[in-house]
N, C-alpha and C positions, 0 to 999 in steps of 0.2 A: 444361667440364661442371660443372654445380653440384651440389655435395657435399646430402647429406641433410637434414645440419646449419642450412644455407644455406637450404633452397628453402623460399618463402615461399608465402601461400598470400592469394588476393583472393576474397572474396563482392562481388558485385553486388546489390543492391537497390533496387526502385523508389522512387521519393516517393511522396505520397499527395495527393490531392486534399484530403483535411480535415488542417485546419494549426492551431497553438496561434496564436490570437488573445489571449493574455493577458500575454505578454511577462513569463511567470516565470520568466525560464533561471538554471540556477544560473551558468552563465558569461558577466554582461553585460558583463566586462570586453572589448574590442574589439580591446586587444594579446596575445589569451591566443586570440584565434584563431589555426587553422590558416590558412598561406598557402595559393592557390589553384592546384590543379596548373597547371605550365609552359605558357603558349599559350592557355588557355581563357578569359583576362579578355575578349582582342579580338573571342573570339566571343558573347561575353554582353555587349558594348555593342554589337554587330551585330544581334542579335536584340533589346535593348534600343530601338533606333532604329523596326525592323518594331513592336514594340508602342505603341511614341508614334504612330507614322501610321498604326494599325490602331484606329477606334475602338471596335467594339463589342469589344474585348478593353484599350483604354488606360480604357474606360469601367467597367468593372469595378471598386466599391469596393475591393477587397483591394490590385490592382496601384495604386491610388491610392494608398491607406494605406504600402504598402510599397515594388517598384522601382521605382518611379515618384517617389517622394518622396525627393530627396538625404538630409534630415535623419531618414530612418527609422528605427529602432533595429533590429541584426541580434540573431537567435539560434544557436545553435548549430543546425548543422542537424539531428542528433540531438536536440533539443528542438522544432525546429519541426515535423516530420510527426507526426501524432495518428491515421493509418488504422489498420488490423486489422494489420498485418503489426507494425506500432511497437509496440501497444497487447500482442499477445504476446513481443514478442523485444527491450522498450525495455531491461528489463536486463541480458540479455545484450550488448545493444551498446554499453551503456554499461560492461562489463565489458571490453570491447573497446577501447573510447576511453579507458581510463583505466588500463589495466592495466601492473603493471609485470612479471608473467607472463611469465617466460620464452617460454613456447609460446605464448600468445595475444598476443604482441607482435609475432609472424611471420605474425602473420595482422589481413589490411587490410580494409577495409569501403568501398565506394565505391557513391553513391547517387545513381542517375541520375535526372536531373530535366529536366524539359520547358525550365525557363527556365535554369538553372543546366547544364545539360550533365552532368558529373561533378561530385560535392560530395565532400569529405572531411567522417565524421561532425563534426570539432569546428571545420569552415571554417562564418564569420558567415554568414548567407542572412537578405536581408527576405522579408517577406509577401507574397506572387502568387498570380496564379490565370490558371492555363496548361496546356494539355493537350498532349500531340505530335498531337491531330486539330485544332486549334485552326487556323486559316484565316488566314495573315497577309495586311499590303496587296499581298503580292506577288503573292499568288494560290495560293502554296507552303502547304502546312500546315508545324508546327513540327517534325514530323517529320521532313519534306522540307528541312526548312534543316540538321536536325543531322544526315542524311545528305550533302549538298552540301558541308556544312562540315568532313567530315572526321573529326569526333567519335571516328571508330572511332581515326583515328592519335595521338588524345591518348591514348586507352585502353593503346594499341599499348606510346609510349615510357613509361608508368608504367609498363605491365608488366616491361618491360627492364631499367629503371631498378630497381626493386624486385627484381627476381630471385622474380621467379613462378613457381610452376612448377604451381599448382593454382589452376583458376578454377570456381568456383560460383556460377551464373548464375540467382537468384532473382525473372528481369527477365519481366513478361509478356509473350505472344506473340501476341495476339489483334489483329485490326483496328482495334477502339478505344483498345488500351495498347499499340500495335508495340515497345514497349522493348527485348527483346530485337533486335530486328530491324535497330534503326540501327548494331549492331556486324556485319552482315552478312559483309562486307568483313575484318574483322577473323577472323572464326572458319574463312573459306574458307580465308584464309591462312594458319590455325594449321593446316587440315586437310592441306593443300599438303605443310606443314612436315613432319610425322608421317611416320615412316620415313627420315629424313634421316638421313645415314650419320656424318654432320661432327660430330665429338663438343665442338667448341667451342660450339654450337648447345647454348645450354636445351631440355630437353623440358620444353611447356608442354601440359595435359591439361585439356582445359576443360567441364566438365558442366552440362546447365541441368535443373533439378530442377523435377520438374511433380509437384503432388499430386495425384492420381486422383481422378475423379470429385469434382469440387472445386465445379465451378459458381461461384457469388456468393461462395461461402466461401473461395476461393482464396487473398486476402491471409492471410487469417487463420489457414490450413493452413502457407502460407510461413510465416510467422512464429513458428509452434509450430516447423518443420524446426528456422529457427536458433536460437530459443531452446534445445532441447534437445541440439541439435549441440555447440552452442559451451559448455554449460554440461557436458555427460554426455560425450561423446564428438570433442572437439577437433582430438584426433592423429589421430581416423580423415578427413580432411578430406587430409590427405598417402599415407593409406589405401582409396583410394575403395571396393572390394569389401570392405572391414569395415563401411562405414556400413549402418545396416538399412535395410530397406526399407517395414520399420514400426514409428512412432512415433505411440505416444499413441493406436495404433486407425484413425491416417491412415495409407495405403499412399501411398510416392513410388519415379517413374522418377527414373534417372541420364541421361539420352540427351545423346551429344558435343552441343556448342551449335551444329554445321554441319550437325548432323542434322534440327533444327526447322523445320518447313516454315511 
């Protein structure tokens, strides 16, 4: 059983489709990166291979510029996404990746990306341009590859590994962003879990946070969540029935992440 003290806590957030093309990160050093969670290289040269033989997606200025180019210069990947969701919550997460904060050093930030799979904010990432609806030469979208490939059981041993015991799921759920979706598999089996009597067993309590009535402005709702989460109210994150339910004039659900349809 993991003590109080112990239990860690993981946010999920998406990538963004608009990226910093200006390569100002304040971390170009290349050894000051994060290494790449356990398992995921083999599957981002696997999907790297589908984009060389996919043209209208190898044709793409960006993936030329970047994975596509050995000699490309990486960013931090907290430097590279420039959406709505970054553009409200960059300094918080950067309070996050940099903190020596007791309490916000128990708490992980992991950002799901179309090419990249899982990133750690301060793992290197070059320039792409990649959607999970994006149509490889297989026939598969890239969704369809990071479902085949398992993605959810990388998710799985980080969790374990870290001693989670709270997951905040900032991932969208729509037909054109399935983000949340490719941890399917993952969240039936945390549901599975729940009421398990075995007290060696972590209880792990996974919520995905939807802002109401959100429409086009959705990233941008997310984004105000964690900024004001992680700066105002941190400890309620191990607290779920203390987080409000309104912030900043935006109303948000809690709903388990196996409850999302």
């Amino acid at each position: 059983m993991i003590e109080d003290a112990d239990k860690r806590i993981l946010i999920l957030i998406p990538c963004s489709l608009s990226k910093n093309t200006t390569r100002d990160s304040n971390n170009n050093n290349q050894e000051e990166f994060a290494d790449p969670l356990p398992g995921i290289k083999e599957k981002r040269e696997k999907l790297l291979n589908y984009v060389r033989k996919t043209e209208v997606i190898a044709s793409k200025e960006e993936n030329i510029k970047g994975i596509l180019n050995p000699r490309a210069p990486r960013l931090r990947a907290l430097d590279l996404y420039t959406g709505r969701l970054y553009k409200e919550a960059r300094y918080a997460l950067r309070k996050i990746a940099n903190s020596n904060d007791n309490y916000l050093r128990r708490i992980e930030v992991l950002i799901v990306s179309a090419f990249y799979g899982l990133v750690k904010l301060n793992e290197g990432v070059k320039l792409y341009n990649l959607t999970m609806t994006d149509k490889l030469n297989t026939g598969y979208t890239v969704y369809r590859f990071w479902k085949e490939e398992k993605l959810w059981e990388i998710l799985e041993n980080y969790i374990f590994t870290y001693n989670i015991a709270y997951i905040w799921s900032l991932l969208p759920t729509s037909n054109q962003y399935p983000y949340h979706h490719v941890f399917d598999n993952l969240w039936e089996k945390l549901k599975n879990n729940e009421g398990d009597n075995d007290r060696n067993k972590p209880e792990i309590r996974c919520f995905h946070v939807k802002p109401l009535r959100s429409g086009s402005d959705s990233g941008r709702r997310r984004g105000v969540w964690l900024r004001e989460v992680i700066i105002d109210y941190p400890e309620y994150l191990s607290e779920p029935t203390k987080l409000p339910e309104e912030i900043n004039g935006i109303k948000y659900e809690y709903i388990p992440c196996y409850d999302i349809a």
